[in-house]
C-alpha positions in Angstrom: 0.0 0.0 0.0 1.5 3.6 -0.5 2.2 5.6 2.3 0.1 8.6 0.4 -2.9 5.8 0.3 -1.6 4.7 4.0 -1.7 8.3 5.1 -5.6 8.7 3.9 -7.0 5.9 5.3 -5.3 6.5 8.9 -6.7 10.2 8.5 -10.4 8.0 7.7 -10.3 6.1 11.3 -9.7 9.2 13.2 -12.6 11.2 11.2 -14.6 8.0 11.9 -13.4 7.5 15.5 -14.1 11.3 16.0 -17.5 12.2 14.4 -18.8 8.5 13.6 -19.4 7.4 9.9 -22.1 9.8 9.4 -19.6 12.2 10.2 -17.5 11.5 7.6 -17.3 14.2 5.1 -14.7 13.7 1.9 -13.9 17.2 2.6 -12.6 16.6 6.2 -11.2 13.6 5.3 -8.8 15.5 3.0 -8.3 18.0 5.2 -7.3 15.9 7.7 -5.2 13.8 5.9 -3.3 16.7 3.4 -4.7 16.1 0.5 -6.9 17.0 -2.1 -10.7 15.4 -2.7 -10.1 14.5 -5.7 -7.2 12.5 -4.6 -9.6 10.8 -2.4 -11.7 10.4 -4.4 -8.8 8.8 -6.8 -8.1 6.5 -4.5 -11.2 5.1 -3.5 -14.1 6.3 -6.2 -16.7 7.4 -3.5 -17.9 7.4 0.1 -18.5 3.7 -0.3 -14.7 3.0 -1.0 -13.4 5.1 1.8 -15.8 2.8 4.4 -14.7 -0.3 2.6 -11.0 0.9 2.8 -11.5 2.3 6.2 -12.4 -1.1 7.9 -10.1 -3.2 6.2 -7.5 -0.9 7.4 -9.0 -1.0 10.9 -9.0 -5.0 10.7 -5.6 -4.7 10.4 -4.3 -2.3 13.0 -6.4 -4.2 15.2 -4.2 -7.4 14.0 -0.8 -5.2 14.7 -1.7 -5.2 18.7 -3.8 -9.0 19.0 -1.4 -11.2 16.7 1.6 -11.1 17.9 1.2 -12.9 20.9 4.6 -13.8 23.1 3.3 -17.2 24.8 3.4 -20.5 23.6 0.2 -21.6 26.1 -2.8 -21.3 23.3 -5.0 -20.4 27.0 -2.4 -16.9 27.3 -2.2 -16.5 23.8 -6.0 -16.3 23.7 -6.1 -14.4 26.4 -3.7 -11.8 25.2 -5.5 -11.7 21.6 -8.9 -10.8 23.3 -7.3 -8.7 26.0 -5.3 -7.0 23.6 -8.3 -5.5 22.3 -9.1 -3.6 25.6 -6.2 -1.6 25.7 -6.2 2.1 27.4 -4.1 3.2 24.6 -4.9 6.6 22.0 -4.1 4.1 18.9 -6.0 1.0 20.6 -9.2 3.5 21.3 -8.8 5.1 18.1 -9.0 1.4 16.2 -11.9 0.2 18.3 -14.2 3.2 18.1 -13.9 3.2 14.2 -14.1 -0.8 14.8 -17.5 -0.5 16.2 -19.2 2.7 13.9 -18.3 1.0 10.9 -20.0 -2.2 12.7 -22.8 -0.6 13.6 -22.6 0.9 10.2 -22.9 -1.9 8.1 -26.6 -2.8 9.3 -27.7 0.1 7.0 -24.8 -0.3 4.4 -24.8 -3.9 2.2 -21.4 -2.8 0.7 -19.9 -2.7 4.2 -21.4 -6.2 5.6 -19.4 -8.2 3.0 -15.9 -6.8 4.2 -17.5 -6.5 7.7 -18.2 -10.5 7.7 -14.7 -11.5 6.0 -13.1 -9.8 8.6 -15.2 -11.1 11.6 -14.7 -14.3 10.6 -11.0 -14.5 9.8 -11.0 -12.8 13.7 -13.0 -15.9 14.9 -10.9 -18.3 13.3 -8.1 -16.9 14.7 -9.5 -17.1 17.7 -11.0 -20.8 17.2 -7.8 -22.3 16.5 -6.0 -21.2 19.4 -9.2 -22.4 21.9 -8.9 -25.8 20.1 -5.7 -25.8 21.6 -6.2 -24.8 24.7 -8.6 -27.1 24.9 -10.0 -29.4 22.2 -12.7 -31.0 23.9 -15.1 -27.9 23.8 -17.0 -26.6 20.6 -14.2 -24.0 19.2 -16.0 -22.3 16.5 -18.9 -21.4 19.0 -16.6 -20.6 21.6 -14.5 -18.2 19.4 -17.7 -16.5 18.0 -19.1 -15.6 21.4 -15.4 -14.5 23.0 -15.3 -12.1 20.1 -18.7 -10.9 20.5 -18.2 -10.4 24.1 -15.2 -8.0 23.3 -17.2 -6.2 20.9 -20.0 -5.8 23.4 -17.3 -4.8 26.5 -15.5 -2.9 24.2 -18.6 -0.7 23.3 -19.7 -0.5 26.6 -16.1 0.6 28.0 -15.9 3.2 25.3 -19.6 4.7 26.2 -18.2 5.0 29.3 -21.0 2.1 30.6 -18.0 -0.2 32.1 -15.1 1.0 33.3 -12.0 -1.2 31.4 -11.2 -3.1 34.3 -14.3 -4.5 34.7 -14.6 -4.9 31.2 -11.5 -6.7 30.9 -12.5 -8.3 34.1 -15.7 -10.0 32.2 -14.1 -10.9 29.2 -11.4 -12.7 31.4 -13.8 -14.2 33.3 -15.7 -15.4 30.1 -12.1 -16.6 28.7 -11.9 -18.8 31.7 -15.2 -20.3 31.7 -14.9 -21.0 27.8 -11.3 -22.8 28.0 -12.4 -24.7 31.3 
C-alpha cells in the first residue's frame, strides 16, 4: 500500500473515530489527511470505498496489537488476543471506536457487511484455532464467536463509558476462563 494511500485511510479512522461514519465528510477527510478530494476520491471512487477501505485498514491495525502474541500456552495467547483489544491506549481506542461505527454501520450499508463479515470471521478463526488448543474437547468455533462478540460488546460498553476497562477486561477474562475450562 503507498504511504500517500496509508496516510488517507489512517486520516479516515480518526474522522470515523471522531465524528462517527455519518460524520465523515470527503472534505474533512482531506483536510485531515493533506490532500486534495479529488485525490480521495482517486483512491477510493466514492464514500462507499473510503468505508470499505477504512475497515479493512481498521482490521488490520487491530491485528498489529492481538497477533503477535509472546506465549506459547494457546490459554495466554487467547487471552492476550482478546485482552489485547481492551487496551487504554490513544491508537488502541482510536481502532476500536472506528471498529465499532463502521459495525454498527454496516446494518444500514450492504457494501460494508461483506468486508465486515470476511473480517469477523478471519477474527473468529483466529480465535478458534487457538481455543482448540487450549482445549480441544469444547466446541471452538462457538466458543471463538461468542469471545469475540463479548469483546465487541465490553468494548462498546467501555468506550460509552458504561463499564469502566477493568471490569470490562475483568468479564471478558472471566468469560475466557469459563470458555477454556
Amino acid at each position: 500500500m503507498s504511504e500517500r494511500r496509508t496516510q488517507m485511510l489512517e486520516a479516515a479512522v480518526r474522522v470515523i473515530a471522531q465524528d462517527g461514519v455519518r460524520g465523515l465528510r470527503v472534505e474533512k477527510l482531506a483536510a485531515e489527511a493533506g490532500v486534495s478530494t479529488a485525490l480521495i476520491y482517486y483512491h477510493f471512487k466514492d464514500r462507499a470505498g473510503i468505508l470499505r477501505a477504512a475497515l479493512e485498514h481498521v482490521n488490520h491495525r487491530a491485528q498489529s496489537y492481538t497477533v503477535d502474541v509472546e506465549s506459547s500456552d494457546p490459554r495466554a495467547r487467547v487471552e492476550q488476543m482478546l485482552l489485547g483489544e481492551l487496551q487504554d491506549t490513544a491508537f488502541v481506542r482510536e481502532t476500536s471506536i472506528a471498529w465499532g461505527e463502521l459495525r454498527a454501520s454496516a446494518a444500514f450499508d450492504e457494501d460494508l457487511r461483506a468486508t465486515l463479515r470476511t473480517a469477523t470471521e478471519a477474527w473468529n478463526a483466529d480465535v478458534e484455532t487457538l481455543v482448540r488448543q487450549a482445549n480441544p474437547e469444547v466446541d471452538a468455533a462457538a466458543a471463538a464467536e461468542r469471545l469475540t462478540a463479548l469483546v465487541e460488546g465490553v468494548s462498546e460498553r467501555w468506550h460509552s463509558g458504561s463499564l469502566t476497562l477493568q471490569r470490562a477486561r475483568e468479564l471478558l477474562a472471566g468469560a475466557i476462563a469459563r470458555e477454556l475450562a
